[in-house]
C-alpha positions in Angstrom: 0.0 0.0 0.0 1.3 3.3 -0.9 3.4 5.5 1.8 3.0 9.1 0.5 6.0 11.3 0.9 5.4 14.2 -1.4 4.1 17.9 -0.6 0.8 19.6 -2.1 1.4 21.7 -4.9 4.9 19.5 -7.0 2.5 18.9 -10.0 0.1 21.5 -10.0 2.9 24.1 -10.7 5.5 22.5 -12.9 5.0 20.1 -15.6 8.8 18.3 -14.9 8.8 15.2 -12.7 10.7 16.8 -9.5 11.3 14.0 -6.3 7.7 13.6 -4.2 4.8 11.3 -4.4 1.3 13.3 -5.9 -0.6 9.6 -5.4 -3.7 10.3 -2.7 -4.6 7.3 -1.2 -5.7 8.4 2.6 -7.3 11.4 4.2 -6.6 13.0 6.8 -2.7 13.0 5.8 -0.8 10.1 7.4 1.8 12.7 8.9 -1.3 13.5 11.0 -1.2 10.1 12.3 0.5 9.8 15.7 1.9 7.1 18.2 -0.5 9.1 20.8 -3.9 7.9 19.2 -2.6 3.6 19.2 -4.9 3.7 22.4 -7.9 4.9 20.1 -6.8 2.1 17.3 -7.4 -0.4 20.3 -10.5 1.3 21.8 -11.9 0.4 18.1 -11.1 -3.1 17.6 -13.0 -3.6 21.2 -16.4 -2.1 19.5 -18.7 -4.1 17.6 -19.0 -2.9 13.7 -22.1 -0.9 12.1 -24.4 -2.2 11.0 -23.7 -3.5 7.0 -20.0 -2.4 7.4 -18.0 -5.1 5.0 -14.9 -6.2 6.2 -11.9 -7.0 4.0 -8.1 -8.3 4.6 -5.1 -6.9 3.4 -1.7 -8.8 3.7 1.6 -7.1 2.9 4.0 -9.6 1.7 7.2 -7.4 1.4 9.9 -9.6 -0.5 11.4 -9.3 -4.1 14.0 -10.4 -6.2 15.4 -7.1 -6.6 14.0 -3.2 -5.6 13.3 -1.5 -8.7 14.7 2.1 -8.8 11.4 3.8 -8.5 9.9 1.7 -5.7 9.1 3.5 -2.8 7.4 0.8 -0.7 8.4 -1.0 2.1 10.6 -3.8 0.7 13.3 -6.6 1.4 15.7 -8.5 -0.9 18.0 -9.8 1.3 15.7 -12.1 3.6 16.6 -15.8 3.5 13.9 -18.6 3.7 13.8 -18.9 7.5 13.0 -15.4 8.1 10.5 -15.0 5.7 8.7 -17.7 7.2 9.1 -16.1 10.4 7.4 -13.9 8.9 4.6 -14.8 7.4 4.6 -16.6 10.9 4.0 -13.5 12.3 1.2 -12.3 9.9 -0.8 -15.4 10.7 -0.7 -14.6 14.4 -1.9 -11.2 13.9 -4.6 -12.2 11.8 -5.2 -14.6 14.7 -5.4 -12.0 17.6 -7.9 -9.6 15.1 -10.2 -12.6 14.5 -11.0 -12.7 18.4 -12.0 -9.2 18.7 -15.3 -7.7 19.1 -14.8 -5.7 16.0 -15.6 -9.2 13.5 -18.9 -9.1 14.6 -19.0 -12.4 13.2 -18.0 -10.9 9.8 -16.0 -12.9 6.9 -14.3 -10.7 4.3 -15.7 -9.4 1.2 -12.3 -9.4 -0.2 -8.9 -10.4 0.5 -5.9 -8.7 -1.6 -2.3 -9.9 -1.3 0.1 -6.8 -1.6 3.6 -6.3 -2.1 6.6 -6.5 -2.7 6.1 -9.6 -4.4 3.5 -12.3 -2.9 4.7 -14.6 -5.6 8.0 -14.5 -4.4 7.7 -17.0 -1.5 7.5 -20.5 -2.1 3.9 -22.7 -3.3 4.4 -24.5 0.0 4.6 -21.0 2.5 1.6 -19.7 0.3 -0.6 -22.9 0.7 0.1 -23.1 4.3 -0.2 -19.0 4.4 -3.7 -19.6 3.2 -5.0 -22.5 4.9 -3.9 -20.5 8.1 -5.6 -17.2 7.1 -9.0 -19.5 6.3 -9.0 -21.0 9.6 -9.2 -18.1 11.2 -11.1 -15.3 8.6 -12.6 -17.8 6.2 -12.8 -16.4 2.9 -15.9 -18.4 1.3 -17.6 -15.6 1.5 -14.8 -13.4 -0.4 -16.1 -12.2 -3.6 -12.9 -11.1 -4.4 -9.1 -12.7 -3.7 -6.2 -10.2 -5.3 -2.9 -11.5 -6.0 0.3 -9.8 -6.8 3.1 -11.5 -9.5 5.4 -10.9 -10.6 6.5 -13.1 -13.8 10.3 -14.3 -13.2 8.8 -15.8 -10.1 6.0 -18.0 -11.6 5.8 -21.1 -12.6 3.1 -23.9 -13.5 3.4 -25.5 -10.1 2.7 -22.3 -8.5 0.6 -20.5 -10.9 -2.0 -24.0 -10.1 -1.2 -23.3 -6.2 -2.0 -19.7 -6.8 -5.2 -20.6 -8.1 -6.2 -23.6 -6.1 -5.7 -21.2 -2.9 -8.7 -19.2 -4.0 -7.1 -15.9 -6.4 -9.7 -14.7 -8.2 -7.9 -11.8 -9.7 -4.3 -12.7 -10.7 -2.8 -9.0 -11.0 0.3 -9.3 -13.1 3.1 -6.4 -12.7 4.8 -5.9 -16.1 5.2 -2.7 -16.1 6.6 -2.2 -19.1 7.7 -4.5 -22.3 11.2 -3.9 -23.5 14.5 -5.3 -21.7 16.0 -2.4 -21.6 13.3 0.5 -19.9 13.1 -2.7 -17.6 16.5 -3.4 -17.1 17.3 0.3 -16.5 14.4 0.6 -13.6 16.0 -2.2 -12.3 13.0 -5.1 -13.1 13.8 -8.5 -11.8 12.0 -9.7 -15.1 12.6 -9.4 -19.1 10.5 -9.7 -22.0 10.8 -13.8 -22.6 9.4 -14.0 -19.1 6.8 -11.8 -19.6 5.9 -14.1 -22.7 6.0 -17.2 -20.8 4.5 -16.4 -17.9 1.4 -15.2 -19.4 1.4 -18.2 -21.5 0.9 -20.1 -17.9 -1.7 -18.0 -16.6 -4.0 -18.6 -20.0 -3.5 -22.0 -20.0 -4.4 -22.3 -16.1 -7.3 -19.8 -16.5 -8.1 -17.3 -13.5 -11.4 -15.6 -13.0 -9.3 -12.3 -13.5 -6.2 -11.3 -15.1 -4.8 -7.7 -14.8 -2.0 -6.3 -16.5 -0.2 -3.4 -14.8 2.0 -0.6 -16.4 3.9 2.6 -15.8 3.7 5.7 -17.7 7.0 7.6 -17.9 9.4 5.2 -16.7 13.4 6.1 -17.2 13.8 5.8 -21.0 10.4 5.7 -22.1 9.4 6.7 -25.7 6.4 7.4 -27.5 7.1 4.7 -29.6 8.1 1.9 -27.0 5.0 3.1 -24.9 2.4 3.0 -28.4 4.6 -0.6 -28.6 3.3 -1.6 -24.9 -0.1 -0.6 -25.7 -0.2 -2.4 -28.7 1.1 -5.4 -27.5 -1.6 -4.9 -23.8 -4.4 -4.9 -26.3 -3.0 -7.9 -28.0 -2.7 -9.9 -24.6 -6.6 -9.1 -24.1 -6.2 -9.1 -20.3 -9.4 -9.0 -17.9 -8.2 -5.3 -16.8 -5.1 -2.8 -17.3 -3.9 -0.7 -14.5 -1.8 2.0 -15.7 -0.1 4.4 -13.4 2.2 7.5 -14.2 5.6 7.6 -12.7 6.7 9.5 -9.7 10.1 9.4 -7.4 9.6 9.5 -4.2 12.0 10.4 -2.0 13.1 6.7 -0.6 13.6 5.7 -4.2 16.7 5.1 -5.6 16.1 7.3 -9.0 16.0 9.8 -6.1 19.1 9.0 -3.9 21.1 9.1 -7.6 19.6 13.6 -8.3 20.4 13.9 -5.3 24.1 12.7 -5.2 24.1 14.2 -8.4 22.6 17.5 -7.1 19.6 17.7 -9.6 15.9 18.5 -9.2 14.6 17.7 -11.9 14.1 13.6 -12.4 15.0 11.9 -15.6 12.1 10.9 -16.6 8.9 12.6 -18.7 7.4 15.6 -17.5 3.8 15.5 -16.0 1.7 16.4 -19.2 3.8 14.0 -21.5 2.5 11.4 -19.0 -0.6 12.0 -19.4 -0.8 12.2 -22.9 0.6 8.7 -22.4 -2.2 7.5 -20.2 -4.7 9.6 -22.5 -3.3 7.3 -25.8 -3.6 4.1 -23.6 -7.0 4.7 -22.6 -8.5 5.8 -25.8 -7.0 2.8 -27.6 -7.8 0.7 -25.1 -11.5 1.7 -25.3 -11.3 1.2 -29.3 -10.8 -2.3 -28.1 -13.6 -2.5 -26.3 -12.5 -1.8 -22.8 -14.4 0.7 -20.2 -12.6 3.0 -18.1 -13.2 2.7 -14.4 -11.2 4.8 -12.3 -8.2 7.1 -13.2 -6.2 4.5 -13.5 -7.9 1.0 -14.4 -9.7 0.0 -17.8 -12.1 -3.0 -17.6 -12.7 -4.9 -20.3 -16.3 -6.7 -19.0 -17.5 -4.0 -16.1 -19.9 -7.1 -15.1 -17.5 -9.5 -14.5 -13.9 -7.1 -14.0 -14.7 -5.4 -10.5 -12.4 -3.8 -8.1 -14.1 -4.6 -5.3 -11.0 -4.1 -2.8 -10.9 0.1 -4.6 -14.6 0.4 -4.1 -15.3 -0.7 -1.0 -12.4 0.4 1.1 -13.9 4.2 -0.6 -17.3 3.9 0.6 -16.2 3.3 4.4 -15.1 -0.6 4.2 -13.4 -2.2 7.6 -10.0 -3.1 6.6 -7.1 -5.2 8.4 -4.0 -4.9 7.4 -1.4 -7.6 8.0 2.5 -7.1 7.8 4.8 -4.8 8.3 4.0 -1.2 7.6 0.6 -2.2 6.5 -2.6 0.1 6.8 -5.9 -0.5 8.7 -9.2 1.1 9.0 -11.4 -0.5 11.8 -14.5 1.7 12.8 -13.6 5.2 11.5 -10.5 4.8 13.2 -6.9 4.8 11.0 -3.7 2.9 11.9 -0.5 2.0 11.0 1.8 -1.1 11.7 5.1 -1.6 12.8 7.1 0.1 9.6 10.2 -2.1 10.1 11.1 -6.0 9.8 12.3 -6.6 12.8 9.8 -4.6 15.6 7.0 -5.9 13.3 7.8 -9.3 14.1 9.5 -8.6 17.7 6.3 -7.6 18.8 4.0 -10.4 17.5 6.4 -12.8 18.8 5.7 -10.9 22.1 2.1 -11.4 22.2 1.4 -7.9 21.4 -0.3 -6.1 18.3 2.0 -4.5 15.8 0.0 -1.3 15.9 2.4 1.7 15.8 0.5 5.2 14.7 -3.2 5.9 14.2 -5.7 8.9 13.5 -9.5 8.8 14.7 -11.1 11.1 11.9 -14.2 13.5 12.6 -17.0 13.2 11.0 -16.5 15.2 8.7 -13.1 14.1 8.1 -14.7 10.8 7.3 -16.7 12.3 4.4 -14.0 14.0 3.0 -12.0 10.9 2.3 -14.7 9.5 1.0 -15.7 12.1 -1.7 -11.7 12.5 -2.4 -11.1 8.9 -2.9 -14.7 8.3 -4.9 -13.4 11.1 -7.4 -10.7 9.1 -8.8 -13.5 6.8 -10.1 -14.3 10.1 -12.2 -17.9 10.3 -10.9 -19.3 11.7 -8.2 -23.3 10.7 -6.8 -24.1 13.6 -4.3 -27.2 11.5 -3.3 -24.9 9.0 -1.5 -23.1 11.8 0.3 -26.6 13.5 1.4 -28.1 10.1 2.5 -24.9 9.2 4.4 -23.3 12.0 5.8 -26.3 14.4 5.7 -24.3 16.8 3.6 -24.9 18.4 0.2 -21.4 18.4 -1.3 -22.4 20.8 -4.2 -22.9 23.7 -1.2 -20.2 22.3 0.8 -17.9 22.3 -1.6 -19.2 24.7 -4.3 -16.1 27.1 -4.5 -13.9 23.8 -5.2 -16.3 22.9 -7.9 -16.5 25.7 -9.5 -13.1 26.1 -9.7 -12.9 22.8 -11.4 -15.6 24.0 -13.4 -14.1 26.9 -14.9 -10.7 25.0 -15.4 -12.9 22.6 -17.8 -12.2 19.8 -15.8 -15.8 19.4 -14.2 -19.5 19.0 -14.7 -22.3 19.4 -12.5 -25.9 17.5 -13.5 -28.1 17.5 -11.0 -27.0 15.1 -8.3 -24.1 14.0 -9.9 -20.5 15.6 -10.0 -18.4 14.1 -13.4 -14.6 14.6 -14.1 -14.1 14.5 -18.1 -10.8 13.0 -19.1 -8.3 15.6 -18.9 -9.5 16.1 -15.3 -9.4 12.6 -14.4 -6.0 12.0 -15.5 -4.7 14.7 -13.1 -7.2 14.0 -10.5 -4.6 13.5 -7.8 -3.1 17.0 -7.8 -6.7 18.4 -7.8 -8.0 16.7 -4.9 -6.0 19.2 -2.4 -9.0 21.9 -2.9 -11.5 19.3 -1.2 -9.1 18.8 2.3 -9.6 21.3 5.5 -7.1 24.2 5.4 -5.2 23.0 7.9 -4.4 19.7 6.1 -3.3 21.8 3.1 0.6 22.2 2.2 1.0 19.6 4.6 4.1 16.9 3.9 3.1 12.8 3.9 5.1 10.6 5.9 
């Protein structure tokens, strides 16, 4: 899950990709979170849940083959096979200790998404006893949706049939890119002929869901290799595409190298070259018969190619995070794990939660994030908003609108608040207008 780092205002002012993370994933800002609120994590996983809240799992599986020079999450290459089961050791007791608290309800998750890193990095027999563990004490028959992260040097047939006999319903496949080179030079553990076999494995296996992820702008990116990934996306026919434009955070190694090298300006496309990238994909993409869902997804069935881990964790879902650094929201309350190996696993091994910051939102806090995160989808139904919150977010938030409005990037019809495409694919630097003035200009951490 992502770790922000950036500061408001990078994008919106200068079209060259300088070091900071524009990606909005949480509200109120996690440098608001503190070590002083854990007590209010804990006070939460002691209530009983509201009424119809769903309840989903997240597990953070943070291992790879190598860390690519743009990744900024929270990673490790140089783990051997004992302390990754240790581990995922860990991660099974935690899930253990939630399962007993009055916060279930008696609840079994809506959806289950395994995050990295690399899940398919560890071995079939860790992730088949991983998942019979996790069953036993969240059973996922009820799951309508089971995520999985690969990446393609580490699959094989053996695993691919593990993967799928553990219960994935959406294999989400991270290529990235196409050519050896732009892979290479961003430091991918895979090439090309991987890419080519691997995929060959999942078709032949068959999964409910296949998605194909991809960067926009990564170091040495043309408009011809990226017309070339497109094409060849398209060709592939996945279930869904993710498509993401590339930023350098500031614990990325793209970023460690300008800085050594005293620049400010990253190598890579500026911000409206990106997007015209994105822009391309999407347009082609829906040529071929695909729908765009979100600022960043196309679906090629909308019926059967749902994102049910993005849409329910934006309308107010219960979600436990397992693993180091990993995010949780348990009845309006936010918190944070452990965000290092060893105190992650110290503290299981202790008997004790991993919790280690958290932020109880106010009400209105809570709406906020909702309306900021639901805008990304591109669409906005004010109806939802009044029913749930008892607020009219075209009076509350009609200065913000209409600024939007009169930057073209925005239409309002009645109930219902619409991004067109140009706005969509800068959502994330205009959701800043929608946060309380005192979370403005403020620095993710």
């Amino acid at each position: 899950m992502p770790i922000e780092t950036a500061e408001h205002g990078i994008l919106a002012s200068d079209n060259d990709t300088r070091a900071g993370n524009y990606f909005v994933s949480n509200y109120p800002p996690y440098s608001f979170w503190t070590r002083d609120q854990v007590n209010e994590a804990y006070a939460a996983l002691e209530r009983a849940p509201a009424p119809g809240t769903p309840l989903g799992v997240y597990l953070h599986i943070p291992f790879c083959r190598k860390r690519c020079t743009f990744c900024y999450f929270k990673v490790y290459t140089d783990k051997d096979s004992g302390e990754i089961q240790g581990y995922l050791d860990a991660a099974i007791h935690e899930l253990q200790r939630y399962s007993q608290k009055p916060f279930i309800g008696g609840r079994k998750p809506k959806f289950v998404y395994f995050g990295g890193g690399t899940p398919s990095y560890i071995s079939s027999r860790q992730l088949t006893r991983l998942a019979a563990a996790m069953k036993k004490s969240l059973p996922w028959d009820e799951a309508e949706e089971v995520t999985f992260e690969a990446e393609p040097g580490t699959l094989t047939e053996g695993k691919l049939r593990v993967i799928k006999e553990v219960g994935i319903t959406r294999l989400s496949l991270g290529l990235e890119n196409f050519d050896d080179h732009i892979l290479q030079v961003n430091g991918r553990a895979h090439g090309s002929k991987e890419i080519d076999r691997a995929y060959e494995l999942v078709q032949s296996i068959g999964f409910p869901q296949v998605n194909i992820d991809l960067i926009a702008g990564m170091l040495d990116e043309t408009e011809t290799n990226w017309r070339e990934c497109v094409r060849k996306t398209i060709r592939m026919s996945p279930d869904s595409v993710t498509i993401y434009q590339m930023e350098i955070p500031h614990n990325t190694v793209i970023f460690k190298e300008m800085k050594a090298l005293g620049q400010s300006v990253a190598p890579v496309a500026g911000w409206s070259q990106k997007r015209a990238w994105v822009d391309y994909a999407f347009r082609e993409l829906e040529q071929a018969g695909y729908s765009i869902s979100s600022a960043y997804t196309a679906v090629k069935d909308p019926s059967k190619s749902r994102f049910l881990y993005r849409d329910l964790l934006w309308t107010g879902a219960d979600l436990v995070g397992l693993g180091v650094a990993s995010f949780s929201h348990v009845g309006g309350s936010h918190f944070q794990n452990e965000h290092e190996f060893q105190p992650y696993v110290d503290k299981l091994q202790a008997g004790q939660l991993p919790i280690y910051r958290a932020l109880t939102p106010t009400p209105e806090e809570r709406m906020i994030r909702e309306l900021i995160l639901q805008m990304k989808r591109g669409h906005v139904d004010g109806e939802y908003f009044q029913g749930k919150f008892g607020v009219d977010i075209r009076r509350r938030f009609g200065d913000a609108f209409d600024k939007l409005r009169h930057r073209g990037f925005l239409a309002v019809d009645g109930n219902d608040v619409a991004l067109n495409r140009e706005g969509l694919l800068q959502v994330d630097t205009l959701l800043y207008d929608f946060f309380l003035p005192e979370h403005r200009n403020s620095r993710y951490t």
